[in-house]
C-alpha positions in Angstrom: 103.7 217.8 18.0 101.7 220.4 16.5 102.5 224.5 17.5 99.1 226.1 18.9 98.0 228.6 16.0 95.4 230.8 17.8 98.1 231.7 20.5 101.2 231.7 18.4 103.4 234.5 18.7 104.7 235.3 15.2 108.2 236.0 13.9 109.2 237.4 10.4 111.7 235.2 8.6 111.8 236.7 4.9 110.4 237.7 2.6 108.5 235.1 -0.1 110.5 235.2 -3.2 113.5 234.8 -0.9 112.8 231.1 -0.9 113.0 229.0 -4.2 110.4 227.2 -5.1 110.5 223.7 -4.0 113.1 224.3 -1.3 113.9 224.9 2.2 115.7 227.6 4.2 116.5 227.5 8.0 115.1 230.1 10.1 116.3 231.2 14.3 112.6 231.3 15.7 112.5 232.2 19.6 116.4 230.4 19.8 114.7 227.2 18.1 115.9 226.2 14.2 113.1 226.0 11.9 113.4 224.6 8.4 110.7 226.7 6.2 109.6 224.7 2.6 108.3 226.6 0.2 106.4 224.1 -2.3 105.2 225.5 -5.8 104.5 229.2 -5.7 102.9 230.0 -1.9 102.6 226.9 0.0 104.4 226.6 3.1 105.2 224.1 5.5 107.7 224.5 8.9 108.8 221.4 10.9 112.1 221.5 13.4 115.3 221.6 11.2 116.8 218.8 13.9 117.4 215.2 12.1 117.5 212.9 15.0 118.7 210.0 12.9 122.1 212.2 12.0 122.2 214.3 15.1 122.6 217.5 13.0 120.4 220.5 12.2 120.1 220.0 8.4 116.5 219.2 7.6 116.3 222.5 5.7 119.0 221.3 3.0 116.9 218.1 2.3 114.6 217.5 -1.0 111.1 218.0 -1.2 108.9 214.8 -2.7 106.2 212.7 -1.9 105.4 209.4 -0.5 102.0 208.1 -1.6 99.9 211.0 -0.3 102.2 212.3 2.1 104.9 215.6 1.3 107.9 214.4 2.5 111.4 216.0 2.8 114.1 213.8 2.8 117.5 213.9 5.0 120.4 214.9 3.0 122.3 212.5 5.3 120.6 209.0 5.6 117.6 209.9 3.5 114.6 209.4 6.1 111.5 211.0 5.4 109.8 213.6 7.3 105.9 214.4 6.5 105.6 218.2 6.0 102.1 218.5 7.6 103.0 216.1 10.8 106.3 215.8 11.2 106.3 212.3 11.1 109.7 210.6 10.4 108.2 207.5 8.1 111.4 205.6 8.7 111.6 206.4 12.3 109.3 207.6 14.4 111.0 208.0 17.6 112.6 210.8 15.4 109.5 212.7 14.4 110.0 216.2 14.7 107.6 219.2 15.3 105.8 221.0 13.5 105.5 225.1 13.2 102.4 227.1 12.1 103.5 229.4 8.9 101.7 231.8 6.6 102.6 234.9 4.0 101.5 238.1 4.6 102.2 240.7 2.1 104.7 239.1 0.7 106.4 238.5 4.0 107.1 234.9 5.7 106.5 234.3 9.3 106.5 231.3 11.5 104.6 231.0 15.1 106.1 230.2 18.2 
């Protein structure tokens, strides 16, 4: 499930440089965790932070890669891969997750609810 970008209500999570390249942080959006990747120097991607397959908010902590065409995080607990721009769990799709709009504004990070 994608968010709805034209009527998302947007919440500031950090600012840019706050985020390492090439990794995730987990952000409280509207009572909801959101793991926020930041790949290379300004793209971003935001899916739920929930990993069905463990039961256990820890998306966020997982490494960024790729799977043919796809960007993929991986679990950091059984290893499933999750598609950055769907939320697609590759391995299991009864445990896709949804997606979050995201963008940078002046240097700032928010996510849309």
């Amino acid at each position: 499930m994608h968010r709805d970008l034209i009527n998302a209500r947007w919440t500031s999570i950090c600012q840019l440089d706050a985020i390492v390249p090439n990794t995730g942080v987990c952000a409280l959006v509207n009572g909801e965790q959101v793991a926020v990747f930041r790949l290379g120097d300004e793209r971003l991607f935001a899916i739920d932070n929930y990993d069905g397959n463990a039961g256990a908010s820890v998306l966020s902590r997982g490494l960024l890669g790729s799977m043919g065409e796809r960007i993929v995080v991986a679990s950091p607990i059984y290893k499933q891969h999750f598609d950055l721009l769907t939320g697609d769990c590759l391995e299991a799709p009864e445990h896709s997750v949804a997606t979050w709009p995201v963008k940078v504004e002046n240097g700032q990070v928010w996510v849309g609810a």
